[in-house]
C-alpha positions in Angstrom: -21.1 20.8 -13.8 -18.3 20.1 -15.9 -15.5 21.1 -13.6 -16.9 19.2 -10.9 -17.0 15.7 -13.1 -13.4 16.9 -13.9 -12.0 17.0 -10.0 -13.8 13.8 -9.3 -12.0 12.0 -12.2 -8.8 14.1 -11.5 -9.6 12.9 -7.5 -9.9 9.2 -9.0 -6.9 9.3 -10.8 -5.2 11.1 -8.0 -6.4 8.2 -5.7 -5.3 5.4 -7.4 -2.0 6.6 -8.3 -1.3 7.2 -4.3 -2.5 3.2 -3.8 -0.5 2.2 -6.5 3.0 4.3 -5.7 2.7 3.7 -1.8 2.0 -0.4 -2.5 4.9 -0.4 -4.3 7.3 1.8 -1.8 5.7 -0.7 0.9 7.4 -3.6 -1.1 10.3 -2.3 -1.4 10.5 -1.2 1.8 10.0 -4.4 3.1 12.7 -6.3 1.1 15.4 -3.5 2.5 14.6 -4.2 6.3 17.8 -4.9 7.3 19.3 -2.5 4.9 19.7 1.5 5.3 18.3 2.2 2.4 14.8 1.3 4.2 15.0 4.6 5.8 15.0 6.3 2.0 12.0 4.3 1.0 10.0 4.9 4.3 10.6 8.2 3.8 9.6 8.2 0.6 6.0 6.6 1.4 5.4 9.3 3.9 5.9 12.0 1.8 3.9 10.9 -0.6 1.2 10.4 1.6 1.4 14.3 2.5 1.0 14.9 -1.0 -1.7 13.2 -1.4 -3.1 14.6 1.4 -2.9 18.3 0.4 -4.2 17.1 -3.6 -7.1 15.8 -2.1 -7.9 18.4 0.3 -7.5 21.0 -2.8 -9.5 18.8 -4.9 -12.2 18.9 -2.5 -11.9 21.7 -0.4 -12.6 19.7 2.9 -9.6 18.5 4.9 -12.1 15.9 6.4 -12.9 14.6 3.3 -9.6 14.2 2.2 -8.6 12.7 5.4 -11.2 10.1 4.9 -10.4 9.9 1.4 -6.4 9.1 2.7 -7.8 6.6 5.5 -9.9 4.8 2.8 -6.6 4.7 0.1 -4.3 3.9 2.8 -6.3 0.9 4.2 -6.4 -0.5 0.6 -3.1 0.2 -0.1 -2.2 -1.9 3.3 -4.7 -4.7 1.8 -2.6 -4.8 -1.5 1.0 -5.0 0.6 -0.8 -7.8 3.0 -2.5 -9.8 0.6 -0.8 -9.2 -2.7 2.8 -8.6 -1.4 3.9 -11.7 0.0 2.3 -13.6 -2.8 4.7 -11.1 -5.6 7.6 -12.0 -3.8 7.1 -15.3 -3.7 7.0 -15.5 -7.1 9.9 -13.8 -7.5 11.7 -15.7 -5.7 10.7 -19.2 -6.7 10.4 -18.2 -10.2 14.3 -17.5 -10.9 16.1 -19.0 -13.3 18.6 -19.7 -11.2 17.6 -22.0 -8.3 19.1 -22.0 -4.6 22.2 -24.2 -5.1 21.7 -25.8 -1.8 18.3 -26.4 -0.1 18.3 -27.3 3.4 17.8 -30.9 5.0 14.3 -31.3 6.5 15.1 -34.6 9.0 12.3 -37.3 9.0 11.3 -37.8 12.6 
């Protein structure tokens, strides 16, 4: 009983370390668009995702159920870059000390 308490905590932790690590190559990636070094942080987020993967399905001993298990992680970790991303770098960016030194002219029509 104790070992399997142990690989559902150790699945948890697993988990949410995934969501966390991919959320935050998903940012990244999506402030380097236009640079090369996108290709680096894309290919970062899907090798961590293969890792996961194979933790899960040795976790759990069911591919299916880690496959669910990396369906369910990956659609909050998509949630977290959709909702939560945009918002983080808008705070970065309008938070900096120092501002834009030229906004442009919005014409009155």
């Amino acid at each position: 009983m104790g070992t399997r308490w142990s690989r559902i905590l150790e699945l948890l932790i697993v988990s949410v370390n995934y969501i966390l690590i991919g959320y935050a190559l998903s940012n990244i990636a999506m402030l380097l668009q236009s640079n090369p070094l996108f290709i680096l942080f894309y290919a970062s987020e899907i090798w961590v995702t293969g890792l996961y993967w194979r933790r899960a399905a040795k976790l759990t001993g069911s591919k299916l159920l880690s496959t669910v298990l990396l369906v369910v992680c990956f659609a909050l970790q998509i949630g977290m870059v959709y909702f939560a991303g945009p918002l983080w770098v808008r705070w970065f960016l309008f938070t900096r000390a120092d501002p834009p030194a030229s906004l442009p002219e919005t014409p009155n029509c």
